[in-house]
N, C-alpha and C positions, 0 to 999 in steps of 0.2 A: 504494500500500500504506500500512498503519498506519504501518507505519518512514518511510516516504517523506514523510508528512503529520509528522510528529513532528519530523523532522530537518530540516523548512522551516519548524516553527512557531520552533524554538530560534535558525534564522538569524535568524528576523523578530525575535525577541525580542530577539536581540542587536545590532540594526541599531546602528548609529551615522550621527549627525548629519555630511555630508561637505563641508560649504561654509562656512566662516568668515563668510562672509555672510549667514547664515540663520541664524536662531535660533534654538536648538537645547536641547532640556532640559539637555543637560550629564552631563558623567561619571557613572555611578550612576542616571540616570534611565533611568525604564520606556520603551523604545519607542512611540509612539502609532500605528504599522503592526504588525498581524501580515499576513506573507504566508505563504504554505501553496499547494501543487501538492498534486493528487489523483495522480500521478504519479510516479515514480521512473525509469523507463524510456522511453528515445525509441530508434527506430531510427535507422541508420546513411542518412544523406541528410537529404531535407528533411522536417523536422518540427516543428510546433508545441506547445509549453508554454504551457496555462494555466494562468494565476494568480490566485489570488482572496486581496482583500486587504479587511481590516476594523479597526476602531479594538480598542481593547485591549476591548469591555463586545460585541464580535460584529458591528456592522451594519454592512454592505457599503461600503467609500468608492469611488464615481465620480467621474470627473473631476480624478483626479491629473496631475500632469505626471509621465511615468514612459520612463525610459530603460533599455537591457538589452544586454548583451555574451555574447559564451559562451566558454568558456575551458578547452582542454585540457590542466591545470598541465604535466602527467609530459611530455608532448610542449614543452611552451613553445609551444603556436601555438593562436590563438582560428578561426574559421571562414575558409572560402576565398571565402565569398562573403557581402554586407552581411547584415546581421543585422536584423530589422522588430520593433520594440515597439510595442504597438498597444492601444486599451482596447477592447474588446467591450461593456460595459456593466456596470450593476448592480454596477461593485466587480468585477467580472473582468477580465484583461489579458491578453493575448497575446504570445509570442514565438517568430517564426518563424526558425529560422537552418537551417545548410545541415550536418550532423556528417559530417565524409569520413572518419570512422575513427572504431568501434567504442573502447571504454575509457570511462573517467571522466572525465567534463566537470563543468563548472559552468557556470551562468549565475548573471552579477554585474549590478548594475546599481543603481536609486534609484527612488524614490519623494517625491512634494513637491508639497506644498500652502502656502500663504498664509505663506510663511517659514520651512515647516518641509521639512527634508529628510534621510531613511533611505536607509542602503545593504539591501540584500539580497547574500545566496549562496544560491542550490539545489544541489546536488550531483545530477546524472543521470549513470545509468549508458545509455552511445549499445553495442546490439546490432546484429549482425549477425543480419536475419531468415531 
C-alpha cells in the first residue's frame, strides 16, 4: 500500500550510519539508501519481503552487502527459524524469515557499500490467512 511505501521511504530516510569503522556522513546528513517494500503485509509462516533500494536522485543500487533480522518488539522474540537476506538483482533484495505469530513485526537490518553503511526498519503487519 501507499502507507506501506511511505512508512519504508521515512525508515530509509532516517537510516543511520552503524559501524565506527565506516564512514559515515555524520549526524544531520541525508541518507545515501532509500529502501521502500511495495508491501505492508506478510502472512503468518514462511514469507518473503522484497526490497528495493536506490540512491537519494532514484537509480537502482546492486551489489550491496546487505544483512536482515525480523523482530516481534511486543513479544521480545525475532523468528524460530534462521532468517535469509539475499539480493535478487537490479537494486532488489530479498528477505525470507519464518513469522509463527500473527501481530506487528519488523524487519531490521543494513545496507553497505565501499565504506558506507545504513540501518533500515520496515514495520509489517504478519496475518493470519
Amino acid at each position: 500500500s501507499s502507507v506501506g511505501l511511505a512508512r519504508a521511504a521515512v525508515f530509509g530516510w532516517l537510516a543511520a550510519c552503524i559501524s565506527a569503522s565506516l564512514s559515515c556522513a555524520g549526524p544531520g546528513a541525508e541518507p545515501r539508501f532509500l529502501v521502500t517494500s511495495s508491501v505492508d503485509e506478510l502472512p503468518v509462516g514462511e514469507a518473503t519481503l522484497r526490497l528495493s533500494v536506490t540512491d537519494r536522485d532514484g537509480a537502482p543500487l546492486p551489489g550491496l552487502e546487505f544483512s536482515a533480522d525480523v523482530l516481534m518488539s511486543a513479544m521480545g522474540h525475532g523468528s524460530t527459524e534462521p532468517v535469509s537476506a539475499f539480493e535478487v538483482g537490479g537494486g532488489e533484495y530479498g528477505v525470507d524469515a519464518f513469522f509463527q505469530m500473527a501481530g506487528s513485526w519488523v524487519v531490521l537490518g543494513s545496507f553497505a557499500d565501499a565504506g558506507h553503511s545504513e540501518e533500515f526498519e520496515i514495520d509489517v503487519d504478519v496475518v493470519q490467512e
